[in-house]
DRENBA-855292 format. One record per residue: z, y, x of N, C-alpha, C, O, CB in turn; residue in three letters. Coordinates in steps of 0.2 Angstrom, whole numbers, plus 5000, padded with zeros to 4 digits. Each point is the difference from the previous one (the first is absolute). Glycine has a CB too. Example, Ala and Ser with C-alpha at 12.3 -4.5 7.8 and 13.67 -1.06 7.14 Angstrom:
2
503949725066500050064996500050065004500349995005500349954986ala;499050115007500150065004500350054996500150065003498949915003ser;
# end
This chain:
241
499451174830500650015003500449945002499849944998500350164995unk;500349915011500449945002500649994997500250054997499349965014unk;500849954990500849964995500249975004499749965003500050034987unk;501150035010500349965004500949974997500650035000498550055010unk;500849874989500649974995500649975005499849965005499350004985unk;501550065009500349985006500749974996500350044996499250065013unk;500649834991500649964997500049945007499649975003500250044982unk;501049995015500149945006499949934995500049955004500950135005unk;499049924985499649934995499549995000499650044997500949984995unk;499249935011499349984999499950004992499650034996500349895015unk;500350054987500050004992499950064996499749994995501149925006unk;499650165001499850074996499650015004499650024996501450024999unk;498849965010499250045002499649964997499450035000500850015011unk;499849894986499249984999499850024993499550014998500649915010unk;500750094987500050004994500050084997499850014994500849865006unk;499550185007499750054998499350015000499750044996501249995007unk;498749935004499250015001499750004993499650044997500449895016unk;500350004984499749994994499950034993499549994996501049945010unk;500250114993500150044996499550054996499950014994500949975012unk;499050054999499650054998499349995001499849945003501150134999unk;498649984997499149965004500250075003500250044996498649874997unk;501150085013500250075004499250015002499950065003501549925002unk;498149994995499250044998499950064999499750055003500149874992unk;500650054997499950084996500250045000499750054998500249934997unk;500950015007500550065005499850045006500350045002500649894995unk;498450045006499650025005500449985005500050055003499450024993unk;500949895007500149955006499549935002500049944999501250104998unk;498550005008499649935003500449955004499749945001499350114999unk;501649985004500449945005500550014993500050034995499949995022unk;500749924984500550004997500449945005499949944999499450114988unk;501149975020500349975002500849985000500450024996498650035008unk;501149904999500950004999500249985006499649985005500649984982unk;500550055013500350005007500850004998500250034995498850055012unk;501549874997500349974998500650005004500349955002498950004993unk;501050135009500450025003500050075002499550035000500549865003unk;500450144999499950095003499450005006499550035000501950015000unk;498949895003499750025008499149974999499650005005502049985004unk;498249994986499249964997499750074997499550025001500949834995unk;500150184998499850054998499650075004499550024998501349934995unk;499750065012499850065006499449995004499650055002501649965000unk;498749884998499350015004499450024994499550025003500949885007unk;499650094985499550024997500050084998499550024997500549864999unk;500550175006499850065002499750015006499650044998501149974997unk;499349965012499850015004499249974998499650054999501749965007unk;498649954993499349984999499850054996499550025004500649864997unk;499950144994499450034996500650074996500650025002498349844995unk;500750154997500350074996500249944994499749954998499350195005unk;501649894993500549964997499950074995500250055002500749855007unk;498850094984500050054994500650014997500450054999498549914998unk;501249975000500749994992500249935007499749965003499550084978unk;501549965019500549965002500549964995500350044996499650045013unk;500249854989500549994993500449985003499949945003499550034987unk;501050055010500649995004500649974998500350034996499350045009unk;500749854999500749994996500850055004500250015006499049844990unk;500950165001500850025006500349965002500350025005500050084992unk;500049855002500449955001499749965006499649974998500950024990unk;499550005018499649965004500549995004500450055002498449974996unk;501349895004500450005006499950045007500450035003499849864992unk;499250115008499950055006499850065001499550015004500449904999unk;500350124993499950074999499750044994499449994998500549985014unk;500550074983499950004994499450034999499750025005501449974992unk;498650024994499550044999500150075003499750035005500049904986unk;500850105006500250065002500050045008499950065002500949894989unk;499349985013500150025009499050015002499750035004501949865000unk;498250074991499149995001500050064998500150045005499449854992unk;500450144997499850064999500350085005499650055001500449884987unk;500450065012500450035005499650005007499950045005501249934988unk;498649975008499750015008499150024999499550025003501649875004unk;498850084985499450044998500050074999499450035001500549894994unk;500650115005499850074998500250035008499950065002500349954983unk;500149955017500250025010499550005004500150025006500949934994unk;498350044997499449965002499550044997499449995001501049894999unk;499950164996499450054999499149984994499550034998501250015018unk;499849874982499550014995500049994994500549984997499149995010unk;499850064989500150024995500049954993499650014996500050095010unk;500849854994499949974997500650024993500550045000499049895010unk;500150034983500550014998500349934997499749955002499950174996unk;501149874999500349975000500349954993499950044995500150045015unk;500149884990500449994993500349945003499849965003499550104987unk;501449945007500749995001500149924996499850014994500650145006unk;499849775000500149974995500749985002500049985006498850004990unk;501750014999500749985004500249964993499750014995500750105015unk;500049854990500549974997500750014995500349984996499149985015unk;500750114995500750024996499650095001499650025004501849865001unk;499050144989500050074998500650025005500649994997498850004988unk;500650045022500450025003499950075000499450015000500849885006unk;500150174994500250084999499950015008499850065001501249964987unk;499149945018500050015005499250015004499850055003501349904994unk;498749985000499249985001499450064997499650035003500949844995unk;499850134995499550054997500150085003499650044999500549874991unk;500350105013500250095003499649995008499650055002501949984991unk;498549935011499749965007499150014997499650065000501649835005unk;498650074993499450004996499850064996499450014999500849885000unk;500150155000499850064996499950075008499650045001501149914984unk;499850025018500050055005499449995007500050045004501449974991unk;498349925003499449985003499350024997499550015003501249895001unk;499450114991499350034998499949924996499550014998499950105014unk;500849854986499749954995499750034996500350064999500549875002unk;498650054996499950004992500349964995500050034994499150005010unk;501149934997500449964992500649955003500149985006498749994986unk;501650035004500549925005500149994991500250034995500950015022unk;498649884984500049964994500349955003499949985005499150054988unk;501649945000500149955000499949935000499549994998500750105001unk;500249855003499649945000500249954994500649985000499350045013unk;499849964983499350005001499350024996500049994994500549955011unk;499050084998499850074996499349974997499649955003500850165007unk;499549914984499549984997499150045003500050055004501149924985unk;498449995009499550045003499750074997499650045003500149855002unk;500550124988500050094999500550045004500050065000499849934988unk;500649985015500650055000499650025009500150055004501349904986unk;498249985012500150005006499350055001500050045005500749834996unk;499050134996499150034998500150085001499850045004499749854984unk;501150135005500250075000500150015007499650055002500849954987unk;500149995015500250015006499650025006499950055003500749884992unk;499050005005499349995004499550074999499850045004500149794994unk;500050184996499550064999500350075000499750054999499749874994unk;501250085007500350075005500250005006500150055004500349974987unk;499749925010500050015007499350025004499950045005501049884993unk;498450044998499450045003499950044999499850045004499749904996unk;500750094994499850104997500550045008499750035004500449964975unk;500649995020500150035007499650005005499950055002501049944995unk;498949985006499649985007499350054997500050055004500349785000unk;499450184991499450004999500250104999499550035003500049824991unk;501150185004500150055000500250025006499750065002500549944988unk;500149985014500250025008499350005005499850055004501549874995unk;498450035000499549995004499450075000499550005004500749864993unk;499950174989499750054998500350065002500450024996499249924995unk;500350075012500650055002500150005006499950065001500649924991unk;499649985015499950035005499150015002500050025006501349924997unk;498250064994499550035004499750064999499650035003500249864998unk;500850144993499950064997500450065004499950065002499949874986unk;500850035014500450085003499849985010500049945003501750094985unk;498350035013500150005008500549985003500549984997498950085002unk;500749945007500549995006500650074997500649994998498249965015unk;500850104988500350054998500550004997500650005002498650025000unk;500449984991500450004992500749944999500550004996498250054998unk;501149905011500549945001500650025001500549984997498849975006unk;500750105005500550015004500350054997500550005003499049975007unk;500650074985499850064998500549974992500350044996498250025012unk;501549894992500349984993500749975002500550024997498449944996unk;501350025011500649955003500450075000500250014994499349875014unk;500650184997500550054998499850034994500450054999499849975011unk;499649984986500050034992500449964996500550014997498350035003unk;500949905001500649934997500949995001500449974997498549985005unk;501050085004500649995004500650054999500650005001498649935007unk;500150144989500550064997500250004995500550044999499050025006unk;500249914990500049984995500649954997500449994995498550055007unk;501049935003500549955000500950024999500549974997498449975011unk;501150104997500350035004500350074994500650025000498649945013unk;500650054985500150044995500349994992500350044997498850015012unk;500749904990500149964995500449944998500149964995499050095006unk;501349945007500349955000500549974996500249944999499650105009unk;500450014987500650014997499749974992500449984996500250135012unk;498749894992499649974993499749945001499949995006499950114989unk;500149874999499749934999499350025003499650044997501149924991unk;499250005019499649985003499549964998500249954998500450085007unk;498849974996499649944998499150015003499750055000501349924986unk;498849985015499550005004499550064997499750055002500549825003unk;499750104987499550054997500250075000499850045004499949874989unk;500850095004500350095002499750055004499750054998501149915003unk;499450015005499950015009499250015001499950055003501149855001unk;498750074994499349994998499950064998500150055003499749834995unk;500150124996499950054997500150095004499650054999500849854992unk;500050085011500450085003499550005007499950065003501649954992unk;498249945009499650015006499350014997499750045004501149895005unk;498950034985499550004998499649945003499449995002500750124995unk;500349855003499649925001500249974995500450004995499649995015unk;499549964992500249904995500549965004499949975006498850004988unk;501950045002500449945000499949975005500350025005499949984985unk;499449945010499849935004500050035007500349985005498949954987unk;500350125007499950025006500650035004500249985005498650054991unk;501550025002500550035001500649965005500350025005499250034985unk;500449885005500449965004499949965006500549995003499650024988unk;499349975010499449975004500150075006500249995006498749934983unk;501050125011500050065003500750025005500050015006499350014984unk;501049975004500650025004500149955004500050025006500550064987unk;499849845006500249965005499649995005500249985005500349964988unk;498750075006499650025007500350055004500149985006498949994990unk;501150095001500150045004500749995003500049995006499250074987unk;501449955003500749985003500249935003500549995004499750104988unk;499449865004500549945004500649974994500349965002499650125012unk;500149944981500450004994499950014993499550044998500949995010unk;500049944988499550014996500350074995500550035002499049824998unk;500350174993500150064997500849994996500550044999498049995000unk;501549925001500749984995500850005007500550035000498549854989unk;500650085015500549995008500350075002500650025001498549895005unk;500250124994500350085003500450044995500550045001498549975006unk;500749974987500550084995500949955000500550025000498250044986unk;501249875015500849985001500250035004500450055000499749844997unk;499750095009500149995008500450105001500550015003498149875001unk;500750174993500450064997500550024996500450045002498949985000unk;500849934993500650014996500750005003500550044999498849924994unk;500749975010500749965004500050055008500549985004499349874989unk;499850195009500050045005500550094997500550035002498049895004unk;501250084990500450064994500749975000500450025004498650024987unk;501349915006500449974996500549995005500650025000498649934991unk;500550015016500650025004500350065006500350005004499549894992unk;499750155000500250065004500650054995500450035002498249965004unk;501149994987500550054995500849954999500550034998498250044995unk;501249875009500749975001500350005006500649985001499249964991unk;500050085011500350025007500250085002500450025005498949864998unk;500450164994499950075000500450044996500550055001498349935000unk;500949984991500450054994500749984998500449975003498550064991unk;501250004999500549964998499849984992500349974996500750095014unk;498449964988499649974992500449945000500449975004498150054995unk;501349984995500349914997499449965000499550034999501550004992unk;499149905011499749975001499249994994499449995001501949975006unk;499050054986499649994995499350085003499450005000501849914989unk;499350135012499550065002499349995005499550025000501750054998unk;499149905006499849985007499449954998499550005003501850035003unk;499049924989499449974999499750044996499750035004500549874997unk;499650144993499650054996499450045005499450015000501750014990unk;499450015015499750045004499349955003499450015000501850075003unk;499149885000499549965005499549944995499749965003501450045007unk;498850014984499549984994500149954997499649964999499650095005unk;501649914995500449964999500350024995500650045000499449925009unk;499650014984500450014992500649934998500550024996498250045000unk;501449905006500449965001500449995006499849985006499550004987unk;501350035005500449995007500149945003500050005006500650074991unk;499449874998499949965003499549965003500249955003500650074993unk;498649995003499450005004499850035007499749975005500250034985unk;500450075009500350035007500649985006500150015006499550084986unk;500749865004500349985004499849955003500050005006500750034988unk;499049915003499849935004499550035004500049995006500249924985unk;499350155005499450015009500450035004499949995006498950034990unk;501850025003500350035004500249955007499850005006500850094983unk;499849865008500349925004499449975003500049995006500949984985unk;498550025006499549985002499850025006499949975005499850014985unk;500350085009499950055004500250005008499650005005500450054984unk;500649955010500550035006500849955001500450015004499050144991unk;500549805000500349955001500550024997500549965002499049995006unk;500750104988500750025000500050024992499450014998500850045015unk;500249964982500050034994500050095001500450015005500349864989unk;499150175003500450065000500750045001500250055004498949924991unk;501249995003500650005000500349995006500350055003499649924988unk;500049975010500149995007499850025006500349995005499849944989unk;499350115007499550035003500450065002500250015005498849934990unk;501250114998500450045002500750015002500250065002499049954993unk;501449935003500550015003499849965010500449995003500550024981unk;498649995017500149985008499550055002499849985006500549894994unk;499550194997499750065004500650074998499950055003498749904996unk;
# end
């Protein structure tokens, strides 16, 4: 497998190469690259397995990389290293399909554990697509999306979801952002806040209702993605409709 370490620090890319024997992790390349736009050419050149990715970079963050990785249709997987424990960062990264976002700076078990789920995912996606057809592919995305759709109002979560179509997780995930363009976490928001401001502009629920309905146990959780969302608080959203 190939490796691709991405810090705009000469210094953290070499002292990651070092870290581990990535041999035994089964990586025969183990490259670094020292900007978005260095990183992207080593996509183009070859197949990129496991990506270590810093997010902080002056010309263009990990996050905007991953983002044009999965716009690119390849199947890499990912892991996240940052500096600050930001709630922003980590919700972006989760909603990319990351496998880990570890903090800096990371010892080499923590780093190893990582590294070896991140291959078990690759190794299940990969187990897994040569087993279902074209068919049975096309054939899962509206089952998911009914499901989805129907359950909006409950604690969502990838395994769940899984379960109720009769797939693996990984796959499921891998699956659907091929299929839609999005990933599984993006879209159940992206439905939520599509609900949320339809019933504040429609009904007259109370706000706390309005989040419960739309699968928001906390109000004030529902609020900030509400804002995130749509730039506006709830509140505010509904006295200007």
């Amino acid at each position: 497998m190939n490796l691709l370490i991405v810090d705009d620090e000469y210094y953290s890319v070499e002292s990651l190469k070092q870290k581990l024997d990535w041999a035994e992790l089964g990586f025969g390349n183990v490259y670094g690259a020292y900007s978005l736009k260095q990183a992207q050419q080593y996509f183009h050149d070859g197949m990129i397995d496991v990506m270590l990715c810093d997010i902080e970079m002056p010309h263009g963050s990990g996050l905007e990389l991953l983002a044009w990785v999965r716009e690119k249709k390849y199947a890499t997987a990912c892991i996240f290293l940052t500096c600050h424990a930001k709630f922003d960062y980590a919700t972006t990264a989760i909603k990319l399909g990351s496998t880990d976002y570890l903090l800096k700076p990371v010892n080499a078990e923590e780093l190893s554990d990582a590294i070896r789920r991140a291959v078990q995912r690759l190794n299940q996606v990969s187990l897994l697509e040569e087993d279902s057809t074209p068919e049975e592919q096309e054939m899962a995305i509206p089952a998911v999306k009914k499901y989805i759709a129907t359950h909006l109002a409950e604690d969502l979560d990838r395994d769940t979801i899984a379960g109720a179509v009769f797939l693996n997780p990984d796959y499921l995930s891998h699956l659907f952002r091929e299929k839609t363009g999005t990933s599984l976490s993006a879209y159940i928001l992206n439905l939520r806040m599509e609900k949320a401001t339809r019933l504040l502009s429609q009904s007259t629920a109370t706000i706390a209702d309005i989040a419960t309905s739309c699968g928001f146990s906390n109000i004030s959780y529902f609020s900030r993605q509400f804002k995130a969302s749509t730039g506006k608080t709830p509140h505010d959203f509904r006295k200007e409709t």
